[in-house]
C-alpha positions as a Markdown table, in Angstrom:
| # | Residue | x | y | z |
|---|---|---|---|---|
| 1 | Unk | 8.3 | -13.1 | -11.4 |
| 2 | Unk | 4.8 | -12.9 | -12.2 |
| 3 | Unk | 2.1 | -12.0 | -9.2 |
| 4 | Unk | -0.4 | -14.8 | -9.6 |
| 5 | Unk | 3.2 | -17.6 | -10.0 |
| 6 | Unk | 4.8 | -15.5 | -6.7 |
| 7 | Unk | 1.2 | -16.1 | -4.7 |
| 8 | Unk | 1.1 | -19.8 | -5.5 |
| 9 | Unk | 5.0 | -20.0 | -4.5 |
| 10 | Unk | 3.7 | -18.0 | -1.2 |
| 11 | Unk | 1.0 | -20.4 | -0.6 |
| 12 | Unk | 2.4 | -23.8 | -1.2 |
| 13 | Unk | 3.8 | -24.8 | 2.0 |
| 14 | Unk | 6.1 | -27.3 | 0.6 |
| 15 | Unk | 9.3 | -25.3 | 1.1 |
| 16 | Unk | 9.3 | -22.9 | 3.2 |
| 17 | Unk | 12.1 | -21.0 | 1.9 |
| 18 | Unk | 11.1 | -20.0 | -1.4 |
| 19 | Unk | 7.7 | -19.2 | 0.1 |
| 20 | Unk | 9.1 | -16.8 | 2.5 |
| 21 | Unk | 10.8 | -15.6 | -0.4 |
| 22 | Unk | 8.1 | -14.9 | -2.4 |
| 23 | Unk | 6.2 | -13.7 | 0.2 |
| 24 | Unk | 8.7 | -11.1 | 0.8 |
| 25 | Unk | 8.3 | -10.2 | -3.4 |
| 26 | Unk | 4.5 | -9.6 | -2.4 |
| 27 | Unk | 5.0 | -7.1 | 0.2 |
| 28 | Unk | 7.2 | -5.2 | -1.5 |
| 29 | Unk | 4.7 | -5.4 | -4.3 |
| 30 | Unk | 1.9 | -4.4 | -1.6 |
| 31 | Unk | 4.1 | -1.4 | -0.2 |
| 32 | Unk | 4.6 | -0.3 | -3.5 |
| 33 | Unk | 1.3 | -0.4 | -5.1 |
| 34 | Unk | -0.7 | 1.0 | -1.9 |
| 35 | Unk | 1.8 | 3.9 | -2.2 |
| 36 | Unk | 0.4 | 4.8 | -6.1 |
| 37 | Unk | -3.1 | 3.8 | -4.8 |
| 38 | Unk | -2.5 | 6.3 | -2.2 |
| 39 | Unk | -1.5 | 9.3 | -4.5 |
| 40 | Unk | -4.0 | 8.6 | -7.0 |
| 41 | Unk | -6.5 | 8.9 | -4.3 |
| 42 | Unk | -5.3 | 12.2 | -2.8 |
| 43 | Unk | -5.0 | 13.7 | -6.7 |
| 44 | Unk | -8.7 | 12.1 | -7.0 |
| 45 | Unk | -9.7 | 14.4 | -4.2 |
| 46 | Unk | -9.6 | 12.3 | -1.2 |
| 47 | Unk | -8.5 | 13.3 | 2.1 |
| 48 | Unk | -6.4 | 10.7 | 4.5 |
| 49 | Unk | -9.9 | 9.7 | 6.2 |
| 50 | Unk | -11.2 | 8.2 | 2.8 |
| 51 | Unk | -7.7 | 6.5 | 2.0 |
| 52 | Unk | -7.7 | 5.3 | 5.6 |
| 53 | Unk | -11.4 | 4.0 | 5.6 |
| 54 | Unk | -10.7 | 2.4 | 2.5 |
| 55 | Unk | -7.7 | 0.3 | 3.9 |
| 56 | Unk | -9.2 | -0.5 | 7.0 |
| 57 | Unk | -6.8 | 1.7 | 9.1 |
| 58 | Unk | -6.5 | 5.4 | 11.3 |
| 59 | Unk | -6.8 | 8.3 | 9.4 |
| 60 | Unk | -2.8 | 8.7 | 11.8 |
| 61 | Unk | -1.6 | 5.4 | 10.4 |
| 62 | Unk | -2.1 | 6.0 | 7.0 |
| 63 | Unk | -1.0 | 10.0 | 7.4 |
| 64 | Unk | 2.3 | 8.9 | 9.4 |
| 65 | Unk | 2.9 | 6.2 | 6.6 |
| 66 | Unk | 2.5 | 7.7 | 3.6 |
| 67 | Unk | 2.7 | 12.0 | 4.4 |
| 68 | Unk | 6.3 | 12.2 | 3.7 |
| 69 | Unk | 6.4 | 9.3 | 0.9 |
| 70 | Unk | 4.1 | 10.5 | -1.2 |
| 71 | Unk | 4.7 | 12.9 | -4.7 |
| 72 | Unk | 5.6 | 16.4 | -3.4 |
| 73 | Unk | 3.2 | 17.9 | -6.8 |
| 74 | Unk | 0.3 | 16.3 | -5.2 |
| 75 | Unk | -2.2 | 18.8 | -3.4 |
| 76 | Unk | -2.9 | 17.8 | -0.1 |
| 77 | Unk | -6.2 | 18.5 | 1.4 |
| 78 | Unk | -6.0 | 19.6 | 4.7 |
| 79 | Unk | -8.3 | 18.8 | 7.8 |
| 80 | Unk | -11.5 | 20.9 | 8.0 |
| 81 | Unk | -12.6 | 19.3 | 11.0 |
């Protein structure tokens, strides 16, 4: 199903079925869309403050989230401070 026809299903408030339906499709989209973000970030250079201040969360939250999902070839910076 296409994003922008899943948001519109999400939004319409008409049944609430298939928009708690689709709004399960866009979550699972979210999840797994933040999770490339989030590599492509770290091989960019980034440590898990810049991901985190870019999502609006804890450098923890997005480090307990995402440390053991992401690509085991990716570099890791570690904490200098």
């Amino acid at each position: 199903m296409e994003s922008t026809r899943v948001a519109g299903v999400a939004a319409d408030t008409r049944d609430p079925r298939a928009g708690l339906r689709a709004i399960a499709s866009l979550r699972a989209m979210t999840e797994r869309l933040e999770l490339a973000q989030v590599e492509a970030g770290l091989r960019a250079g980034m440590s898990w403050q810049d991901i985190a201040e870019a999502l609006g969360v804890s450098r923890q939250a997005v480090h307990k989230k995402y440390a053991k999902r992401i690509d085991a070839s990716i570099a890791v910076p570690r904490r200098t401070r």
